[in-house]
N, C-alpha and C positions, 0 to 999 in steps of 0.2 A: 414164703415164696415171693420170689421177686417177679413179676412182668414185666419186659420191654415192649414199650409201644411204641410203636410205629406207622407214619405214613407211608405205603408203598412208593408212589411216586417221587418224594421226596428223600426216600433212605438213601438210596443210591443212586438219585437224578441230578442233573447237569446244572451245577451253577451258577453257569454262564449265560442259562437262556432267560431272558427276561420276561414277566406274564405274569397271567396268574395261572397257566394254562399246564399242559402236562410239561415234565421235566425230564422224563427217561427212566428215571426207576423201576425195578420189575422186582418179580416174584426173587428170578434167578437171582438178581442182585441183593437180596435180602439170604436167600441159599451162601451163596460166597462169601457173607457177612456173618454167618454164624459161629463160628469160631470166635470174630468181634464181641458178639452180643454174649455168647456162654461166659465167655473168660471176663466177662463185668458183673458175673453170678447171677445173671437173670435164668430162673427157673422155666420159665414163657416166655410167649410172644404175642401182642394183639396187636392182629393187623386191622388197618383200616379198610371200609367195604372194598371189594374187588371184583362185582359182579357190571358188567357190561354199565358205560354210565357216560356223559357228558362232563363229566368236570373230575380233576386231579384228584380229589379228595373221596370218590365213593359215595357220598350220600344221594346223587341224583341218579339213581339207577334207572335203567332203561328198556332192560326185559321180562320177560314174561316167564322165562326159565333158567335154569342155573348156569349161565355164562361169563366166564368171566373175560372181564374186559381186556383187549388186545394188547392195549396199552402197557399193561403189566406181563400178558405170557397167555400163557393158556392151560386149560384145565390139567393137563399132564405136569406143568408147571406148579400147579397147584398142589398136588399130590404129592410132587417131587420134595417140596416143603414141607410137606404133614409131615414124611415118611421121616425124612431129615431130621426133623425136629424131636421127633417121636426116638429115633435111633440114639440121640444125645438123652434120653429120662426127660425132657423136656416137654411141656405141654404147650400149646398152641389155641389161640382164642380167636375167634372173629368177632366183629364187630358188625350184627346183623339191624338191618333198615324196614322192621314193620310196619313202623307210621304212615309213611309218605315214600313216592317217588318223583321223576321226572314226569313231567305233562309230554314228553312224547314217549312215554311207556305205550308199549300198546295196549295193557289193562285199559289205559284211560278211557282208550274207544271201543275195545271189546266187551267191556264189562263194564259201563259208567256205573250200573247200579252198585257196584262194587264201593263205591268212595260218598266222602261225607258231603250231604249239599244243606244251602243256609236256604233261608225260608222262600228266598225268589229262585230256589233251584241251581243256584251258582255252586259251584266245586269250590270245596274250603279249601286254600292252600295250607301248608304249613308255617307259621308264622306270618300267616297274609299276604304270600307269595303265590300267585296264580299259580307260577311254572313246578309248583310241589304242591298236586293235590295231596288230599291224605286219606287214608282207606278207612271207611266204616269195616272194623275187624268185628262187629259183631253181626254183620254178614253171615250167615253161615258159608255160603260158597268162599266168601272172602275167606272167611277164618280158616278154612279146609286148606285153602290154597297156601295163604302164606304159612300153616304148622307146617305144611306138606315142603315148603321151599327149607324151611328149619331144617327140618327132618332130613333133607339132603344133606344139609350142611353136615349135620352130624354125620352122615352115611362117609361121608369124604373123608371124618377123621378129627374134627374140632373137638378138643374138650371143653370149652364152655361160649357162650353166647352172650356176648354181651347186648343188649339191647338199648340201641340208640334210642333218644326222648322216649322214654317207659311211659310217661306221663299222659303221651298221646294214646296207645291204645288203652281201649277197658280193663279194668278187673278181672270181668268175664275172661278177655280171651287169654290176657296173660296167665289164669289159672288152667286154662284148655291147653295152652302152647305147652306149659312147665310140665301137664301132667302128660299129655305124649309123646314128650321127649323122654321123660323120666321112667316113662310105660318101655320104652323101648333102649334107650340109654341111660339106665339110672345113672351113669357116674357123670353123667354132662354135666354143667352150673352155667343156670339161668339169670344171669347179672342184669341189674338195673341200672342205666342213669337217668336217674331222679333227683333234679334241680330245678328248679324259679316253678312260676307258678302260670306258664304256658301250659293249656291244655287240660292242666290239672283236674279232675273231676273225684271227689271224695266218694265211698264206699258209701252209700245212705244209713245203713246200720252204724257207722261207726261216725258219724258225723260230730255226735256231743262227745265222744273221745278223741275227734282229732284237735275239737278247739282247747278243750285242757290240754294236751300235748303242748298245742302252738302258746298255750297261755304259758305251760310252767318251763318248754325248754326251747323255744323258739320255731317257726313257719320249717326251715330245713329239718329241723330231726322232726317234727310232726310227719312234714312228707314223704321222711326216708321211713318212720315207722307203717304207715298205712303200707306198704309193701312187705313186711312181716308176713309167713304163710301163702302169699301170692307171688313170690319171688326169690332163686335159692339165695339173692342178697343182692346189695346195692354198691356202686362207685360212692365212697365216704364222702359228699361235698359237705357235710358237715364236720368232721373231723378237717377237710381244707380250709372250712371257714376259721376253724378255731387257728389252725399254722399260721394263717393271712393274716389275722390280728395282730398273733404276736412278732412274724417276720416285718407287719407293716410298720411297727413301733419300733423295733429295734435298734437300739442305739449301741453300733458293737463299741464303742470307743469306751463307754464307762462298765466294761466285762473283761476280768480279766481272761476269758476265751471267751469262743464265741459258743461252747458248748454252756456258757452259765446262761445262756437266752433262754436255756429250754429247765434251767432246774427249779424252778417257782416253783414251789407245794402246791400251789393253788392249779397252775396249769395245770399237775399231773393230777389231781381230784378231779377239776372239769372232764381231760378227757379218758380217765377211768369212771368215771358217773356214767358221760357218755357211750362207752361203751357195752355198761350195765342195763340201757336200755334194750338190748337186743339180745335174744335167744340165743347161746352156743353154738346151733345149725344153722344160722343167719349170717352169711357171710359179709365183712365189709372190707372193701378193696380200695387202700389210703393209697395217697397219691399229694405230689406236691406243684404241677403243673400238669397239661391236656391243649391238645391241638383248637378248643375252646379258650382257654383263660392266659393271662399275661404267666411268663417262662418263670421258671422260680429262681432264677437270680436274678432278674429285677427286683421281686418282691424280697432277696437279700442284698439290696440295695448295692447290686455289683459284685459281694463279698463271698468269694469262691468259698473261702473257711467257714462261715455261716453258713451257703449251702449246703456241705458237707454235713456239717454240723446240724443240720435240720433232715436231711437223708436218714444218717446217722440214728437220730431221734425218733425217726416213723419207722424204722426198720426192725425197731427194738418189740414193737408191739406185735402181740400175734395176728397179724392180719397179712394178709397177700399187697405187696405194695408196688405200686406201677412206677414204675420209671420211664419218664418218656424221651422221645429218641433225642439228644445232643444235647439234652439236661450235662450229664457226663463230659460233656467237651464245650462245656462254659455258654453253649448256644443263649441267647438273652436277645429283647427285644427292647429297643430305647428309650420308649414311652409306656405308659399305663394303654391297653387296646381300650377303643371306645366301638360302642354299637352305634354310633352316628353317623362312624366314619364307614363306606361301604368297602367290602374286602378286607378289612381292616386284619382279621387273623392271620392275613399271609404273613403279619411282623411274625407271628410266632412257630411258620410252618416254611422255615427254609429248607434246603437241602444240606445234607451233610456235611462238613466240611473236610473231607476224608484227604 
């Protein structure tokens, strides 16, 4: 299965307008682009949040119920999409925010007990960001609320959830989320991204198994294993890390193509071992760029034909592999992105160039 990903605002927004700010993009303009996105063989689509929010990108949502933000269209728009999508065999993914929202949600102030406070009673942000508290989900009311917001999600038509920083909520609730969704949609899939060691908190039982993990295959597949059983599977940042190494090294000039980059014995034993670590019904979802990390032809050092050739190469494995949106039409960003620099991912989140 292939996924396209996609930022709404950004699919089909303008530009021309300078910011960091919204760009025009909408649901509809994602509708009009489907025919684009099929005929590139993508199976899905995961869109980016689209629930009422302060900023282009979705993650700083703002309500308290299922609305989706203007910017993009409206709930009948939303549907219009499902239905669309659904009409082509196509499945459709969201990308849902239980961590954290906006500090003017109005949870914040109707329910502070709802979210996580440090030991002088301050609200955690996410990532030490005041304006993104983040919700104690083992709340019970908490935890009610947000399966219950899930739960719409699926009512609307999504077939699987992806879940922004996993890392952040518990064990607990991700085993409560997964099991009443699957209590009432079993065929949904509960994806995780699970990366860096933000938030991180280890299962107490499994703590001397996670450090052998970390010891014999490294800190990412330790982390991506500890979500085994707790989650129906993870965004591969392991399987990414392994691509990175060898796209970073890459030297296409001494290959006689650029498909010999990928045919080491040794690469395909690493990530066939790797894949061995994970149960049959533990799904992992490769991927070779994300509106997070530098564009994957930087990391082919410009070289369209290595791209390809590394697409090519992840496409081959049985796993669901994301494609994200203008990978396909050479989109690339100049530099290596630094977390120093602030905004710094808009290098990687233009708009189309349609």
């Amino acid at each position: 299965m292939m996924i396209y990903h996609l930022l709404i605002d950004r699919f089909t927004g303008d530009r021309t307008k300078k910011g960091r700010g919204f760009k025009g993009g909408t649901l509809r303009g994602v509708i009009d682009h489907l025919d684009y996105i099929q005929g590139l063989g993508a199976d899905a689509i995961l869109l980016s949040p689209f629930l009422r929010t302060v900023a282009y990108h979705g993650y700083h949502w703002t309500t308290d119920r299922c609305e989706v933000e203007p910017h993009f269209g409206t709930e009948d728009d939303l549907l219009h999409l499902i239905h669309e999508v659904h009409a082509r065999s196509m499945k459709i993914v969201a990308d849902f925010v239980p961590n954290h929202c906006h500090i003017s949600n109005p949870l914040v102030t109707s329910h502070p007990a709802w979210f996580k406070h440090d030991a002088r009673g301050k609200m955690i942000g996410y990532f030490g960001y005041s304006e993104m508290p983040c919700f104690d989900l083992d709340v019970p009311e908490a935890s009610e609320f947000m399966i219950g917001l899930a739960l719409h999600f699926c009512e609307w038509g999504f077939d699987a959830l992806r879940i922004d920083h996993a890392t952040g909520p518990s064990y607990g609730f991700l085993m409560r989320l997964r099991a009443a969704v699957h209590q009432q949609f079993p065929a949904v899939k509960i994806i995780g991204e699970v990366v860096g060691a933000e938030d991180f908190v280890l299962h107490d039982t499994t703590r001397s198994v996670f450090r052998q993990r970390a010891k014999s295959y490294g800190l990412q597949e330790a982390r991506q294993m500890e979500y085994i059983g707790v989650l129906d599977g993870v965004l591969d940042y392991r399987y990414y890390g392994i691509l990175y190494d060898v796209l970073r090294r890459a030297d296409v000039q001494t290959y006689a193509s650029p498909e010999d980059c990928f045919a080491d014995p040794k690469l395909l034993q690493r990530i066939r071992r790797h894949f061995q670590n994970y149960p049959s019904d533990f799904d992992l979802w490769l991927f070779l760029d994300n509106h997070d990390v530098d564009r994957a032809l930087l990391l082919c050092h410009g070289n369209r034909k290595l791209l390809d050739a590394a697409i090519a190469f992840t496409r081959q494995w049985a796993h669901p592999f994301i494609l994200y949106y203008g990978t396909e039409k050479g989109l690339t960003n100049r530099r290596p992105l630094s977390a120093a620099v602030p905004y710094d991912d808009e290098h990687v989140r233009p708009c189309m160039p349609w």
